[in-house]
Each structure stands twice: as structure tokens, then as C-alpha cells.
N, C-alpha and C positions, 0 to 999 in steps of 0.2 A: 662489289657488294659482298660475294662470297670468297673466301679464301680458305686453303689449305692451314692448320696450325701445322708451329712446328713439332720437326720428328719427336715421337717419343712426349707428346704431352697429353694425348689419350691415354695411351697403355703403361705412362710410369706409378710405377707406385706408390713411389713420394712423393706424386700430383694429388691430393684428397680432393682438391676445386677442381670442377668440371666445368671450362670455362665454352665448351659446343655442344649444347643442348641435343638430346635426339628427337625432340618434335618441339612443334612450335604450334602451339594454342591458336585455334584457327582457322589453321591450314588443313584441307582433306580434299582426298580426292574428286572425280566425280562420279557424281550416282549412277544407280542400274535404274531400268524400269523393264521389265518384262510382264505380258499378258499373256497366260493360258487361259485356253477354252474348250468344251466338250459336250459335244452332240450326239445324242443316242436315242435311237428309236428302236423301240421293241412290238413286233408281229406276232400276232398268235395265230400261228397257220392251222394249228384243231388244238381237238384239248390235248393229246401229247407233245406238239411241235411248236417252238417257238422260236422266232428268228431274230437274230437284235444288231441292229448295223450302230457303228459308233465311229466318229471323226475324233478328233482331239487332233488340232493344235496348239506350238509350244513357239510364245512370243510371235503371236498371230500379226500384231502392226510392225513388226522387222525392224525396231528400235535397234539403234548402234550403240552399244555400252562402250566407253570408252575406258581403255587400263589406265591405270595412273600415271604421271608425269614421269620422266627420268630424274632422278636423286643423286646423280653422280654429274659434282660442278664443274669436271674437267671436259666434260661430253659436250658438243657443240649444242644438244638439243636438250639443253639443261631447262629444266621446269617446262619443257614442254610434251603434250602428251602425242604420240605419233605412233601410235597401236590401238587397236579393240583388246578389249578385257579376253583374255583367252577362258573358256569354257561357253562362252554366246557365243554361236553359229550363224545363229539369224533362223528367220522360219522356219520352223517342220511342223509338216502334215503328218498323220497316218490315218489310217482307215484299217475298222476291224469289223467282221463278220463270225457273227455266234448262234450256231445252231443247235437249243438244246431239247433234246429229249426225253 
């Protein structure tokens, strides 16, 4: 289905037709979905002191975002996706404590 053109009909210059498209109407990868969340409770221990605890997490239900397919038709895992999207980790927690006065 897919093949290599020959040498030199991308990059000649006395090619004006561009006869391999670089996207195809359609086609895209697949989606992210990520949920953050943030829990914060604030104490008033007197009138000068107050205390305030706070959670946040980041992509709390640990959704897999997948990278997109591989684009190179020589590769044995042509159109297929066989990676997570890099910059999703997966869960994280923190927890912060603020005490102002």
C-alpha cells in the first residue's frame, strides 16, 4: 500500500507536482485525557494563626495517553502506536502545609 518514491522526486526542482502528500485528511492521532484536582482546607487556630493543608493531584484516574503511531513505512511497526505520549507520567500526589501569620 505504501512505497518509497523514486530518488530525487521530493527534493528535485524541476518536480513543481507533488505527487506524496504530507498529511492525509482524516487521519490523527490519538487523544489525551488528563484530570487534575485540589483540596484545600484552611484553620484558623486564633486571630493571628492560620493553617491551610492542600492536596492536588495531577491526572488523578492514571489515564494512559498514548504517542502517536510510527510514520516511518520501512519500520516493521509502521502505523502502529507502541509508546505513551512522553511528558504523562501517570499520577501525582503532593501535599502542602501553610502556616500564616
Amino acid at each position: 500500500m505504501f512505497a518509497a518514491l523514486p530518488k530525487g522526486t521530493d527534493n528535485d526542482p524541476a518536480n513543481t507536482v507533488r505527487k506524496n502528500p504530507w498529511t492525509f485528511d482524516g487521519l490523527v492521532g490519538p487523544g489525551t485525557s488528563q484530570t487534575d484536582m485540589t483540596l484545600s482546607k484552611a484553620f484558623k487556630l486564633s486571630e493571628r494563626f492560620k493553617f491551610e493543608v492542600r492536596v492536588e493531584g495531577y491526572d488523578v484516574f492514571n489515564n494512559l495517553n498514548w504517542d502517536n503511531p510510527v510514520l516511518d513505512f520501512t519500520n516493521a511497526n509502521f502505523g502502529k502506536v507502541v509508546s505513551k505520549r512522553p511528558g504523562y507520567i501517570g499520577r501525582e500526589i503532593q501535599y502542602g502545609f501553610k502556616l500564616s501569620f
